[in-house]
C-alpha positions in Angstrom: 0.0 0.0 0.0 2.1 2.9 -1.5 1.9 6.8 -1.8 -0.2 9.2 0.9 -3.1 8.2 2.2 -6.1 10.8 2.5 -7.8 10.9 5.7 -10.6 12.7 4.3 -14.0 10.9 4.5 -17.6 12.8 3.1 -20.3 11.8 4.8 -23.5 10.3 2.8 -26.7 11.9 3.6 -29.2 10.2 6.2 -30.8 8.0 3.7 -29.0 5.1 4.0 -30.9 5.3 7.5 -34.2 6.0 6.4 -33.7 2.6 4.2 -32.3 0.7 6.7 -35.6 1.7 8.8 -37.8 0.6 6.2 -36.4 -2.6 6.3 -37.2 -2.9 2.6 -35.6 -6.0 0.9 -32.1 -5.8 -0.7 -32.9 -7.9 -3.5 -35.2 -5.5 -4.7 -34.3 -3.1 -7.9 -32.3 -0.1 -7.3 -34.7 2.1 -8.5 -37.6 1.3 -5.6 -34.9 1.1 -2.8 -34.1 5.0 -4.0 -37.8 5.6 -4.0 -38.3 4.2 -0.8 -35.7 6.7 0.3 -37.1 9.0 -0.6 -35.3 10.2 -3.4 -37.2 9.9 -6.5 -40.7 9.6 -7.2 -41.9 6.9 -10.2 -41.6 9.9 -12.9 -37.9 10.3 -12.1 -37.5 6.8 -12.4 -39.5 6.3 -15.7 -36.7 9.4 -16.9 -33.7 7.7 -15.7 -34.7 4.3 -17.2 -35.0 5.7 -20.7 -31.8 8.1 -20.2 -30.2 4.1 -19.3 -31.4 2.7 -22.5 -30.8 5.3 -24.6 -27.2 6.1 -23.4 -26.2 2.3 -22.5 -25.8 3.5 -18.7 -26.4 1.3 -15.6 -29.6 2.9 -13.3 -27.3 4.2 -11.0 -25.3 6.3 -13.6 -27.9 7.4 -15.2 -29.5 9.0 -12.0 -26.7 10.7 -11.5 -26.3 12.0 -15.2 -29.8 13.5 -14.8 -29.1 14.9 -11.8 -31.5 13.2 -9.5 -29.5 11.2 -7.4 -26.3 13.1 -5.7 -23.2 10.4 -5.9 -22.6 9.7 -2.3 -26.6 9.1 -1.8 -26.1 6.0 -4.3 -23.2 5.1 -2.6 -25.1 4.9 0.6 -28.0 3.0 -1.2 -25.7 0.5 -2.6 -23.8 -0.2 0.6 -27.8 -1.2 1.9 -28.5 -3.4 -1.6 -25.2 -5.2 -1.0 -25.0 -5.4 2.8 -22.3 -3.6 3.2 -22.0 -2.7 6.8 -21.3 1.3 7.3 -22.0 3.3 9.7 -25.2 5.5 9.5 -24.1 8.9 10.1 -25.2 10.9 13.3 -25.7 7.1 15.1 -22.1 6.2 16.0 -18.8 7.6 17.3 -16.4 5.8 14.8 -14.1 8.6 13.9 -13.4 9.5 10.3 -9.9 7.7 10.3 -11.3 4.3 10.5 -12.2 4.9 6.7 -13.8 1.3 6.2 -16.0 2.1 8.3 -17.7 5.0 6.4 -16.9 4.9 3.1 -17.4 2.1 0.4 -15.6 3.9 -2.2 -12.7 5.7 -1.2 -9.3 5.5 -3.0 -7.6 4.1 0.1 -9.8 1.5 0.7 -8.2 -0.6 -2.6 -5.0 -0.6 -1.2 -6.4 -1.7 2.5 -8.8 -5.1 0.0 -5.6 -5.7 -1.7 -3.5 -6.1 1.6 -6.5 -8.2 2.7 -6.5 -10.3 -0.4 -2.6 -11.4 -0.3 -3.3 -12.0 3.2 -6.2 -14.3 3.0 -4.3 -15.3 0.1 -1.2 -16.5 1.9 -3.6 -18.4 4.4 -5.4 -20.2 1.8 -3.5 -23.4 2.8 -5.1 -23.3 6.1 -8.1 -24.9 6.7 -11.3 -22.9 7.0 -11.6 -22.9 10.8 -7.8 -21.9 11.2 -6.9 -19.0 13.2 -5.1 -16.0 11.4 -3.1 -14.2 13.6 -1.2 -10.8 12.4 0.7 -7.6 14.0 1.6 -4.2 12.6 4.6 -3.9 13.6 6.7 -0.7 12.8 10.2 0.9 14.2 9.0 4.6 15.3 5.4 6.6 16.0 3.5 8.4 13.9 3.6 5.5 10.6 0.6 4.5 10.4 0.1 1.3 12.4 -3.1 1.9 14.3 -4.9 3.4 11.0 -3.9 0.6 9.0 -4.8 -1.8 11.8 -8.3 -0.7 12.5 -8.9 -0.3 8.5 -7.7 -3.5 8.0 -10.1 -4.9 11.0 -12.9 -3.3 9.4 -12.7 -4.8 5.7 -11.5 -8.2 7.2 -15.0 -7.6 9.0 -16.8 -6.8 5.8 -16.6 -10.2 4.4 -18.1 -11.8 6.9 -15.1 -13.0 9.1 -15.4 -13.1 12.6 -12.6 -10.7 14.0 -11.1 -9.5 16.8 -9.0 -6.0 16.8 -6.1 -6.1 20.1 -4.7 -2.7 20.9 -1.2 -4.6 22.1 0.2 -0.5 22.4 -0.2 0.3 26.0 1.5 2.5 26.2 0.2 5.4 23.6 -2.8 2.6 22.6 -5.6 5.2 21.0 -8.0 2.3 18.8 -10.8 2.8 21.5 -10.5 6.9 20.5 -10.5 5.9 17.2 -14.2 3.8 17.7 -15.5 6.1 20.0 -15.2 4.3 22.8 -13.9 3.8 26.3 -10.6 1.9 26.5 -9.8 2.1 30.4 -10.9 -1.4 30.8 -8.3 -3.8 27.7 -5.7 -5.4 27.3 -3.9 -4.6 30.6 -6.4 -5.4 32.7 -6.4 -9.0 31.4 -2.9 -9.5 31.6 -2.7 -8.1 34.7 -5.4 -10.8 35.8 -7.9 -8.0 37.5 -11.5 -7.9 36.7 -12.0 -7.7 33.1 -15.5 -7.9 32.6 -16.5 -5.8 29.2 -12.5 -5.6 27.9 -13.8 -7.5 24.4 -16.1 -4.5 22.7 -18.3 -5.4 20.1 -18.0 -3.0 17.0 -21.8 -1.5 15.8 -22.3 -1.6 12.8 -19.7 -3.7 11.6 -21.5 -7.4 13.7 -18.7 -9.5 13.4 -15.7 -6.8 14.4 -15.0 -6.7 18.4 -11.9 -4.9 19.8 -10.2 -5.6 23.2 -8.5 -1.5 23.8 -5.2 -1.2 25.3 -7.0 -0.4 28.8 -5.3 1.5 30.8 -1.3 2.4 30.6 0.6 -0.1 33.5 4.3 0.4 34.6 5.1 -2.8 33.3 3.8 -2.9 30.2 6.8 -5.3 28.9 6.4 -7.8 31.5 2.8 -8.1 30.8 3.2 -8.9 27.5 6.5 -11.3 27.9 4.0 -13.2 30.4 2.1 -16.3 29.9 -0.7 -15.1 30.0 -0.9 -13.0 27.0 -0.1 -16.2 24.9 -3.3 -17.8 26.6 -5.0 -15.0 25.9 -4.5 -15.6 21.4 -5.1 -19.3 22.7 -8.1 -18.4 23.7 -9.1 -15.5 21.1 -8.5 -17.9 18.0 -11.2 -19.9 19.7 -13.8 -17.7 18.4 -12.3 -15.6 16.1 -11.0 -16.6 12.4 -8.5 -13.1 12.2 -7.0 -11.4 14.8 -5.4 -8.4 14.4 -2.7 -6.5 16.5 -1.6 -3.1 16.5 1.8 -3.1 18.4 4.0 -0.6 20.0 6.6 1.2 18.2 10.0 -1.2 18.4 11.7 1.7 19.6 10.4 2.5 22.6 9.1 -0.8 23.2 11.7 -4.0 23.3 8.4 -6.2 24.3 7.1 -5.8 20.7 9.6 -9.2 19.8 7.3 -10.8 22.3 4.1 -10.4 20.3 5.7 -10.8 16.8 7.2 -14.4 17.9 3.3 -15.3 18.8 1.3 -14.1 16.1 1.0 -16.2 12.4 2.6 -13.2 10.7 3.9 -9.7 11.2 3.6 -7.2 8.6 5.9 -4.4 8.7 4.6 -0.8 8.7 6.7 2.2 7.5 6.6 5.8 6.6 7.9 7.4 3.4 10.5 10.0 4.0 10.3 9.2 7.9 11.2 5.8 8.3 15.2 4.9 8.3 16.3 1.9 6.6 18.7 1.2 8.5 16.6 1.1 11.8 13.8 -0.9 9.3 16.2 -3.5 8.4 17.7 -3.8 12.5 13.8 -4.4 13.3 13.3 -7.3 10.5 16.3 -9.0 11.9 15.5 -8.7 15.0 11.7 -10.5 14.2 13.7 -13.7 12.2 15.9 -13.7 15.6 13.0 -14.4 18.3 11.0 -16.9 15.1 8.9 -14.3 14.1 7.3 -14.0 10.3 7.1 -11.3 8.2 4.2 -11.6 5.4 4.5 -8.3 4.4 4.8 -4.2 4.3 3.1 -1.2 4.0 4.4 2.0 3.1 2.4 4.5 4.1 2.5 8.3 2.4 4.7 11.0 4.0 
């Protein structure tokens, strides 16, 4: 996943919620769902479906050629017809970074399938009730770990896939900001073996996405994670989950990050152009093979 990545996300109108209200049937022709919504009345659509025949257009195209239908309304519509879980703005605190979660068509969101292909890809020898267990792993802040992890979470998601998302960053963890939710109560409070109830957070709208958040920061954030119990705890997540994904610490400030990348099926390695050094990159990939770890793959992420 090469070049910059653009955080920006535009927000499709309410109808996707008035739709989903409805409860009308998705196999149902795009042209009704729209008029369900409110959106066109059965004049527009006689107008669109001549403009189609005429001009060779699909429905959707042609709405928008006429004017009738704005682009990102038919986006919203489609992601509904194809049930594609978004969230439905004004009903959910899922920040605008976690991209997948908003948008069906944005540029970035390629890049974040293809990464999920060669993945799923590289796992196709395991059998369909295998676990898949993978960590962003990266040298230094600020590269893009945590967006790509909760991205990546969110398309895995989209197919279907039962998965869970591990903030393993206790240190600066920030993937229960990034979902809007409350993240005292994670990772460290397992590991720690306190009471943990409500540390695994189902994701709305996404149904088969759950996170466990860092929880809060602990002064011994490495020795948790060298522990045994964080190894029971994967044990215990691949269980019920078929992907599990980690975002980690940055190596740098964090020697414990060789402890999760020796656990986990497969590290992929996150750097930034223009920030990352090669030199440190290359220390950090050696380091991995060292302790048994995998690599599957990297991610250059925009300056």
């Amino acid at each position: 996943m090469n070049g910059s990545v653009d955080l920006s996300v535009q927000y499709s109108s309410n109808q996707l919620s008035r739709v989903t209200q409805t409860g009308l049937a998705r196999d149902q022709p795009l042209g009704l769902i729209l008029k369900e919504a409110g959106l066109l009345n059965d004049e527009e659509i006689d107008r669109i479906v001549c403009h189609a025949r005429a001009s060779g257009m699909r429905f959707g195209e042609a709405a928008i050629a006429l004017g009738l239908v704005r682009p990102e309304d038919l986006k919203a519509i489609l992601a509904y017809q194809f049930d594609l879980p978004l969230v439905i703005p004004g009903e959910h605190r899922i920040d605008r970074e976690v991209i997948a979660a908003h948008e069906s068509f944005h540029p970035v969101l390629d890049d974040l399938r293809e990464l999920r292909d060669q993945l799923m890809l590289r796992w196709s020898a395991l059998g369909p009730s295998e676990p898949r267990t993978v960590a962003l792993v990266g040298v230094a802040r600020a590269e893009g770990r945590s967006f790509l992890a909760a991205n990546l979470a969110v398309v895995f998601a989209q197919t279907g896939l039962e998965v869970l998302l591990i903030d393993a960053d206790m240190r600066r963890g920030r993937l229960h900001r990034m979902f809007g939710l409350d993240g005292s109560v994670g990772l460290s409070t397992i590991l720690s073996g306190r009471p943990s109830a409500g540390a695994k957070i189902q994701i709305e709208p996404m149904r088969s996405l759950s996170l466990i958040p860092c929880g809060g920061e602990p002064p011994n954030a490495a020795d948790l994670l060298v522990g045994p119990r964080f190894g029971e705890l994967l044990r215990h997540a691949t269980e019920s989950h078929q992907v599990i994904i980690l975002d980690t610490p940055a190596a740098s400030e964090a020697p414990e990050l060789l402890a999760i990348s020796a656990r986990v099926d497969g590290n992929v390695l996150v750097a930034r152009r223009g920030s990352s050094r090669a030199k440190a990159v290359q220390a950090l990939v050696k380091s991995i093979t060292d302790v048994g770890g995998k690599l599957v793959g990297s991610v250059l992420s925009g300056a």
